[in-house]
C-alpha positions in Angstrom: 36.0 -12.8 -60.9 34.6 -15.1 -58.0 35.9 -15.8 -54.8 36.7 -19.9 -54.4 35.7 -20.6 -50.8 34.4 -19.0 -47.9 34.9 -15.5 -47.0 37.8 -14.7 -44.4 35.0 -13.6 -42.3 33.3 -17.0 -42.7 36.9 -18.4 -42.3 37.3 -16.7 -38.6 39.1 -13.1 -39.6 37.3 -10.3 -37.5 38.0 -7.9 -39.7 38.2 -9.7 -42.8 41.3 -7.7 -44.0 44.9 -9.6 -44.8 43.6 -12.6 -45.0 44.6 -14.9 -47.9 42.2 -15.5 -50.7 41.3 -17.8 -54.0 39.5 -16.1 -57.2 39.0 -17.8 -59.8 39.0 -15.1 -63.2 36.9 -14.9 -66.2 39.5 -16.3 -68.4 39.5 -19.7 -65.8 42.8 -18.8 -64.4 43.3 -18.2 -60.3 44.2 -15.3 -58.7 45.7 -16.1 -54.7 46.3 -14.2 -51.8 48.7 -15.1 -49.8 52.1 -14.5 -48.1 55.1 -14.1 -50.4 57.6 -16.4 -49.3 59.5 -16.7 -51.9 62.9 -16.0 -50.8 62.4 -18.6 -47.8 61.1 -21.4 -50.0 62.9 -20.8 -53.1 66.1 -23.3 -52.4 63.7 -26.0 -51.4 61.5 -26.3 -54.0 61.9 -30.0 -55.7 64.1 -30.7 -58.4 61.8 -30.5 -61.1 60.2 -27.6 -60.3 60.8 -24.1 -61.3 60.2 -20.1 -60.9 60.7 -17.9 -63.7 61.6 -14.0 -62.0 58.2 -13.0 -62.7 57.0 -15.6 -60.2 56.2 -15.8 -56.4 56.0 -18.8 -54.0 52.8 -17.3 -52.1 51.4 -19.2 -49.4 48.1 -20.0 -48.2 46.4 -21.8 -45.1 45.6 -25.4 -45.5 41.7 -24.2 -44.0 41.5 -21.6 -47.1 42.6 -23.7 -49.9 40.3 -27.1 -48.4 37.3 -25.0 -48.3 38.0 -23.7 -51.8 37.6 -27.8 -52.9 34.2 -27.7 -53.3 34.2 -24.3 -55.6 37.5 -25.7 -57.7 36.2 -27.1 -60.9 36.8 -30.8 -62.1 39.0 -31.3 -65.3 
């Protein structure tokens, strides 16, 4: 496992606890951190998108998931 990104210390968090996170795992998949707001966003997800029960809608900060960018790998 690796962390996309820059620490939540590097990221501004002063204690670097609840902060939401990108890891990439050793079978290529991504692991986030985030805030689980699923029952918010649920209803207003587009048309064509779905969420089987075992999902979540987690969200991250725009600043965590930009300066993951440079650590997501190209296609």
């Amino acid at each position: 496992m690796r962390r996309l990104g820059a620490t939540p210390q590097q990221r501004g968090s002063l204690s670097g606890g609840n902060c939401p996170d990108i890891f990439e795992l050793s079978d290529g998949s991504f692991a986030i951190i985030g805030t689980d707001r699923t029952d918010a966003l649920d209803g207003q997800l587009p048309f064509d998108a779905s969420r089987g029960n075992h999902e979540r809608i987690v969200v991250i900060t725009r600043e965590t998931l930009l300066r993951a960018k440079t650590d997501i790998p190209e296609v």
